[in-house]
C-alpha positions in Angstrom: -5.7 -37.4 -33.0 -8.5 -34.8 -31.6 -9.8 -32.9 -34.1 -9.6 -28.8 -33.7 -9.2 -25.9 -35.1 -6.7 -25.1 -37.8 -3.3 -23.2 -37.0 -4.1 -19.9 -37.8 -7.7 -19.6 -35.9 -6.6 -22.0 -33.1 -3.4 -19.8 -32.8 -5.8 -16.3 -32.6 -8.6 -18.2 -30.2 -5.3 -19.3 -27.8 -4.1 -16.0 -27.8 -8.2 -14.2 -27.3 -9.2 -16.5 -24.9 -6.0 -16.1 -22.8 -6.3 -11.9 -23.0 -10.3 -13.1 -21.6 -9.0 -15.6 -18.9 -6.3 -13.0 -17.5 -7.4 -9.8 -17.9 -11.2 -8.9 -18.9 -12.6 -11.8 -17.2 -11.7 -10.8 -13.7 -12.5 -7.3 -14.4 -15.8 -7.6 -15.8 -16.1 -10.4 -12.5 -15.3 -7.4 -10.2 -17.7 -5.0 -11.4 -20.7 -7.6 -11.7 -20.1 -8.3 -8.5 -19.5 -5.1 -7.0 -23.3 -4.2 -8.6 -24.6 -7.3 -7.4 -22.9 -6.8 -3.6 -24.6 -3.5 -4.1 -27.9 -4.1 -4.4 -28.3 -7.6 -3.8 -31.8 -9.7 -5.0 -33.0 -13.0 -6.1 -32.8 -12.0 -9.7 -29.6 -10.3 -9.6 -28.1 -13.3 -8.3 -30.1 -15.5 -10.5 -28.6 -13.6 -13.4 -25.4 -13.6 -11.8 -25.2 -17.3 -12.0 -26.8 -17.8 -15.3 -24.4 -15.5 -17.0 -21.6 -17.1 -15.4 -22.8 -20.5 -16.9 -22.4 -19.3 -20.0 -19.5 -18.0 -20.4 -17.8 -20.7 -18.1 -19.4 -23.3 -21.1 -18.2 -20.6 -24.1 -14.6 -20.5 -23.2 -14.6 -23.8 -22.2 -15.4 -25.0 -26.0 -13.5 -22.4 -27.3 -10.7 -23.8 -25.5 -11.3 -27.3 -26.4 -11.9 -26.3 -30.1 -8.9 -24.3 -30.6 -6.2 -27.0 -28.3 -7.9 -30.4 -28.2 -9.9 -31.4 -25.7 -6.3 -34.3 -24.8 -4.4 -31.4 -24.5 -5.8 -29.6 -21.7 -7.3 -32.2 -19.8 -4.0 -34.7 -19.6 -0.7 -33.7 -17.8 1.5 -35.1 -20.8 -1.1 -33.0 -23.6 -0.5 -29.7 -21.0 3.2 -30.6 -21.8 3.8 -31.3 -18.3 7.0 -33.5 -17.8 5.4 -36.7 -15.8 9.0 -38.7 -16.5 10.5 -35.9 -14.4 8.3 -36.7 -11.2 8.4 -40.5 -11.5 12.3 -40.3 -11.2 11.7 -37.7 -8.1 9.1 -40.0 -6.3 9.2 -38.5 -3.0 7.9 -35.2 -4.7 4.8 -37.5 -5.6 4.1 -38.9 -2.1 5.1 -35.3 -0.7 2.1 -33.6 -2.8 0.1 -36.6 -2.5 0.1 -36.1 1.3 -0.6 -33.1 1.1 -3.7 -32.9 -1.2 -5.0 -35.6 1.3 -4.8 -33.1 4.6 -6.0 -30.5 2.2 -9.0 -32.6 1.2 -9.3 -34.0 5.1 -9.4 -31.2 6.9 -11.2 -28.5 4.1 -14.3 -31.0 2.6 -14.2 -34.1 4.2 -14.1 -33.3 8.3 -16.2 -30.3 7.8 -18.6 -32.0 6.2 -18.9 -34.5 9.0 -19.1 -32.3 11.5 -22.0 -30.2 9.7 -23.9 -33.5 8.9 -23.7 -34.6 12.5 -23.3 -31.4 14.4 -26.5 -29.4 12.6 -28.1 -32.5 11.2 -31.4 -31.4 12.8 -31.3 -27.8 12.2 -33.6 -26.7 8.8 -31.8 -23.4 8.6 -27.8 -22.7 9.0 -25.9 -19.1 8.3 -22.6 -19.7 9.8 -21.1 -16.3 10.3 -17.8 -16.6 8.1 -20.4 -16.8 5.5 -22.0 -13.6 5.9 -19.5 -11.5 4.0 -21.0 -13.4 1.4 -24.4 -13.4 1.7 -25.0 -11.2 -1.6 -23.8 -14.1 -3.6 -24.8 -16.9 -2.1 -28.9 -18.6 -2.6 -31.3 -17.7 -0.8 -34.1 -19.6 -2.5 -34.7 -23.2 -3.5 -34.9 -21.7 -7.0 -31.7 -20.1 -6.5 -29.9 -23.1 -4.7 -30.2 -25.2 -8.1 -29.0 -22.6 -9.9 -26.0 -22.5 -7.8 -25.8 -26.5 -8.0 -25.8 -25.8 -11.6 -23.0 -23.5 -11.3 -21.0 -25.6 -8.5 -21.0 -28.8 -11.0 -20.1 -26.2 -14.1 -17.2 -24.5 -12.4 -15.8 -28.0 -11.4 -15.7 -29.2 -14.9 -14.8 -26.0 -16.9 -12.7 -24.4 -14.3 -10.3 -26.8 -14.4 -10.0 -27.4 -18.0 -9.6 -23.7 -18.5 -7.5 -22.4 -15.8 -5.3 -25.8 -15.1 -5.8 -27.0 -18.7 -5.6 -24.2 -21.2 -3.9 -22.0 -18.9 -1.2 -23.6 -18.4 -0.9 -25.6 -22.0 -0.8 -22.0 -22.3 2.0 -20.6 -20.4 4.0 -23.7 -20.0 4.0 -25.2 -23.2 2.4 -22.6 -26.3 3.6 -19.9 -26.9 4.8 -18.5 -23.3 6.8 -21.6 -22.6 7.5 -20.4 -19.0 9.4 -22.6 -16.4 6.4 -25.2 -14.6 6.8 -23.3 -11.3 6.3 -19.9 -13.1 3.4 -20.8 -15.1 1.9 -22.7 -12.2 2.0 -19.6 -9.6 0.8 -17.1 -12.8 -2.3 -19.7 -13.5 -3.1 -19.9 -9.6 -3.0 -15.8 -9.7 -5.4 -15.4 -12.4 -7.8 -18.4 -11.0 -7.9 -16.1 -7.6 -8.4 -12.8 -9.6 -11.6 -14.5 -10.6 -13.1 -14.2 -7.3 -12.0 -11.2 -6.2 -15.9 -10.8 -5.0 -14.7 -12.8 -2.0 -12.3 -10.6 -0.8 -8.5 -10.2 -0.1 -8.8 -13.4 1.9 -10.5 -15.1 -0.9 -8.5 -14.2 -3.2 -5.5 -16.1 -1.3 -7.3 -18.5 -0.5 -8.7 -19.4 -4.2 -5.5 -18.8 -5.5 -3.7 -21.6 -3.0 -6.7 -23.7 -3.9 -5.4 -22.9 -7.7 -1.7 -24.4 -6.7 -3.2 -27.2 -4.6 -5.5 -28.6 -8.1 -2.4 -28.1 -9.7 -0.8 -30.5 -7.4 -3.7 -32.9 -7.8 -3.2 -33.0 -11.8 0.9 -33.2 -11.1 -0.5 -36.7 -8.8 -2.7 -38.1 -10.8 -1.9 -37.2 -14.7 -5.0 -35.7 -16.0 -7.8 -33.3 -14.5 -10.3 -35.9 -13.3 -9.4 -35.9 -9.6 -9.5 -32.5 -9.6 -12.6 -31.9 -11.1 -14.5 -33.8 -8.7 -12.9 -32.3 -5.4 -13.5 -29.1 -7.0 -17.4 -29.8 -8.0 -17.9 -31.5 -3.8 -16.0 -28.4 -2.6 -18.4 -26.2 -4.7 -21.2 -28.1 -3.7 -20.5 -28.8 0.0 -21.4 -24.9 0.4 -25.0 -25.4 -0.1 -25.0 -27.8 3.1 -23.2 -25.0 5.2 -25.4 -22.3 4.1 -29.2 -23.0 4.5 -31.0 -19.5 5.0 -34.5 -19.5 5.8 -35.9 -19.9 2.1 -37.2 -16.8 0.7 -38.9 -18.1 -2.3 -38.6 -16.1 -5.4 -40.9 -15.7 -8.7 -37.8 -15.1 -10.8 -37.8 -17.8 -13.4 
């Protein structure tokens, strides 16, 4: 049995770290961002990132601490029923097909196509990118920051916003219906990155439903994590500005 915290304090850290994942998180995200989009520089986006780090690592032992670490990374610990889909099987092969054209046609192809397409160019700004050019590196300093950040956001992410988040909803205290507490953990996972967009906001938020699909498939957050850390990452091989190198340390 995973050792955390005791009833009262885990029951008070659920219940904080919720209010932080749904509503001052993304609002605190919105404004940072907006002053960032704003006036846009190497340290800005440095700090950005670090910042970011932190408090992705913070709530993600907080949430560990307060649920068990089982809990939130395993389907059955979320309290999601895994007997239910083995006696529905075709509901397994139907999401499993379709986190496999997801991952096909979002990571794997493009990725491909970049590697063998651009292979030879040193420098690469595709233009649905540029919307997003205040957030993304523009330094070699900067790009291992956000490598940093791609690998952290993989990890903690999930355990917070498919883990904890739905343990959450699903199972203690909300107890909400799978499907409910699924779309309301998708929403809140978009509302993060509101600094993308209305687009991106969608978009993240499918991607939300889709790693939700992947845990449903496999049992536990694992799969997940590492499609979400190769997403993440594959950004930095689609966006390769000319390098503006930067004294910011």
């Amino acid at each position: 049995m995973p050792l955390h915290a005791p009833a009262n304090s885990s029951l008070l850290a659920t219940h904080l770290l919720a209010v932080f994942l749904v509503i001052i998180g993304p609002i605190w995200d919105y404004f940072d961002t907006r002053l960032l989009r704003a006036q846009p520089s190497p340290q800005r986006r440095l700090r950005y990132y670090r910042q970011t780090l932190a408090w992705l690592w913070i709530a993600t032992g907080v949430a560990c601490w307060a649920c068990g670490f089982d809990n939130i990374f395993n389907a059955r610990g979320i309290g999601i029923d895994t007997a239910w889909i083995a006696r529905h099987i075709w509901i397994w092969w139907l999401l499993a097909v379709v986190i496999t054209l997801v991952v096909l046609l979002q990571l794997v192809l493009p990725v491909i196509q970049v590697s063998v397409k651009y292979r030879n160019r040193p420098f690469l700004e595709p233009r649905q990118l540029e919307p997003l050019r205040f957030f993304l590196p523009s330094s070699s300093l900067e790009r291992r920051w956000f490598a940093a950040l791609s690998i952290t956001a993989g990890f903690c992410e999930e355990l917070l916003f498919r883990g904890f988040l739905l343990h959450y909803l699903h199972t203690s205290p909300l107890q909400l219906d799978l499907a409910w507490a699924t779309l309301a953990a998708a929403l809140v996972f978009g509302s993060h990155h509101l600094y993308q967009g209305r687009k991106g906001f969608i978009s993240t938020s499918i991607g939300g439903l889709i790693f939700t699909a992947i845990l449903l498939v496999t049992g536990s957050l694992a799969a997940g994590m590492v499609y979400h850390v190769a997403a993440d990452l594959s950004v930095l091989l689609y966006w390769r500005p000319k390098p503006v190198e930067s004294g910011a340390g």
